[in-house]
C-alpha positions as CSV (number, residue, x, y, z in Angstrom):
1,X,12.9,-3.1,-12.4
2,X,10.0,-3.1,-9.9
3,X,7.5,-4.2,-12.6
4,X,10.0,-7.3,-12.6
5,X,9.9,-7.7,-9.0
6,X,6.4,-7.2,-8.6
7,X,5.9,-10.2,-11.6
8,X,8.6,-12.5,-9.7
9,X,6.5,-12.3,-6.4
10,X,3.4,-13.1,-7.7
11,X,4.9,-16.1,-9.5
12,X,6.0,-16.8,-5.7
13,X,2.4,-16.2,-4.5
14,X,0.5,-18.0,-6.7
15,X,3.0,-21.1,-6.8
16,X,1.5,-23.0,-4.4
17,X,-2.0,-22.7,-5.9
18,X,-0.7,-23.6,-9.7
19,X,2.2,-26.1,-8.6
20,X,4.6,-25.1,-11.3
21,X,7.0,-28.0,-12.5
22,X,9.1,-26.5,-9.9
23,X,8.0,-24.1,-7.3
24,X,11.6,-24.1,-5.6
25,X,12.8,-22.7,-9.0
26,X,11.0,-19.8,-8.8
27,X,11.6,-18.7,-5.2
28,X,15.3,-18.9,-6.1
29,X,14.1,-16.5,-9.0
30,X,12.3,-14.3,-6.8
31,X,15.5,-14.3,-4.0
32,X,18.2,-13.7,-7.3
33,X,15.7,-10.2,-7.9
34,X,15.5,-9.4,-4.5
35,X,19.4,-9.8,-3.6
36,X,20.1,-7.9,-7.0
37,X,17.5,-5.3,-5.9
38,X,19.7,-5.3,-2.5
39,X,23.1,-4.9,-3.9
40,X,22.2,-2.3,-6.4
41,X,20.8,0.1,-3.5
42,X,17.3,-0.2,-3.3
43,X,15.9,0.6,-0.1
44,X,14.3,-1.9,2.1
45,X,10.8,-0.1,1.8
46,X,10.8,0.3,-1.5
47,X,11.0,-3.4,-1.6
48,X,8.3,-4.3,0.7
49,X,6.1,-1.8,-0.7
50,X,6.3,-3.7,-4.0
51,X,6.1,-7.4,-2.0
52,X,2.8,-6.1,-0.7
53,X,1.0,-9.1,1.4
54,X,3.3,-12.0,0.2
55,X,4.8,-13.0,2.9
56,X,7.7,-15.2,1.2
57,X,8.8,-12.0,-0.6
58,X,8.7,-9.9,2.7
59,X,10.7,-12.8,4.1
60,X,13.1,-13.1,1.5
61,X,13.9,-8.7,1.8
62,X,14.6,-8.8,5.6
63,X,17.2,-11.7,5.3
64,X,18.3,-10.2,2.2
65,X,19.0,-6.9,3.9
66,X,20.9,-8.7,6.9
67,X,23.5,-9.4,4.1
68,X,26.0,-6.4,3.5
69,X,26.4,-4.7,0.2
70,X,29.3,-5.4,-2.0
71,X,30.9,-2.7,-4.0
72,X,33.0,-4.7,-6.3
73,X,30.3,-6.4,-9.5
74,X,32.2,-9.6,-8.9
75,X,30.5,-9.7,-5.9
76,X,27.8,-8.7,-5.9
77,X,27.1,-11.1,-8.1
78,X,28.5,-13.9,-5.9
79,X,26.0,-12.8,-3.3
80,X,23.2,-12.8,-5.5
81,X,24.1,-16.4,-6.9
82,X,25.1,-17.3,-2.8
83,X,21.3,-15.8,-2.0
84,X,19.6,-17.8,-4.8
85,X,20.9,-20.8,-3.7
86,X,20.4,-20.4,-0.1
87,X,16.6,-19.6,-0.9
88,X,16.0,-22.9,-3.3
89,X,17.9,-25.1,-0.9
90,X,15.6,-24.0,2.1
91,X,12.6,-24.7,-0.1
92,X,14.2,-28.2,-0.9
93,X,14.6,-29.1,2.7
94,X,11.0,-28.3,3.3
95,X,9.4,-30.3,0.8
């Protein structure tokens, strides 16, 4: 799952130099992984370790981890869609 991760950030990273068709796409992408990441119980440092120096990633983990686990899948996966959407509707805003 970290190889994932690792590929989803760089996506993030590198967006603003390639301009995909749409770069608030693929931060949503990136949050989805890192709020899935959250609710399955991976640490916090596990998770920066892998977001090395991209700061949107890093950003995306702390505000990730101010959002409580949920034990039932239901959601879990309600957070993770609630956490995607959040994330792409910030990037909207900005652009």
């Amino acid at each position: 799952m970290m190889m994932t991760f690792a590929a989803l950030a760089f996506v993030a990273a590198t967006s603003e130099i390639d301009t995909p068709p749409d770069p608030c796409q693929a931060v949503g992408s990136l949050a989805a992984q890192i709020m899935e990441h959250r609710q399955a119980g991976t640490s916090m440092s596990d998770l920066m370790a892998a977001a090395g120096h991209i700061e949107l990633a890093r950003l995306l983990i702390i505000e990730a981890y101010n959002i409580p686990r949920m034990s039932v899948p239901e959601n879990q996966l309600r957070e993770v869609q609630d956490f995607r959407n959040m994330a792409e509707a910030m990037c909207y805003e900005v652009q």
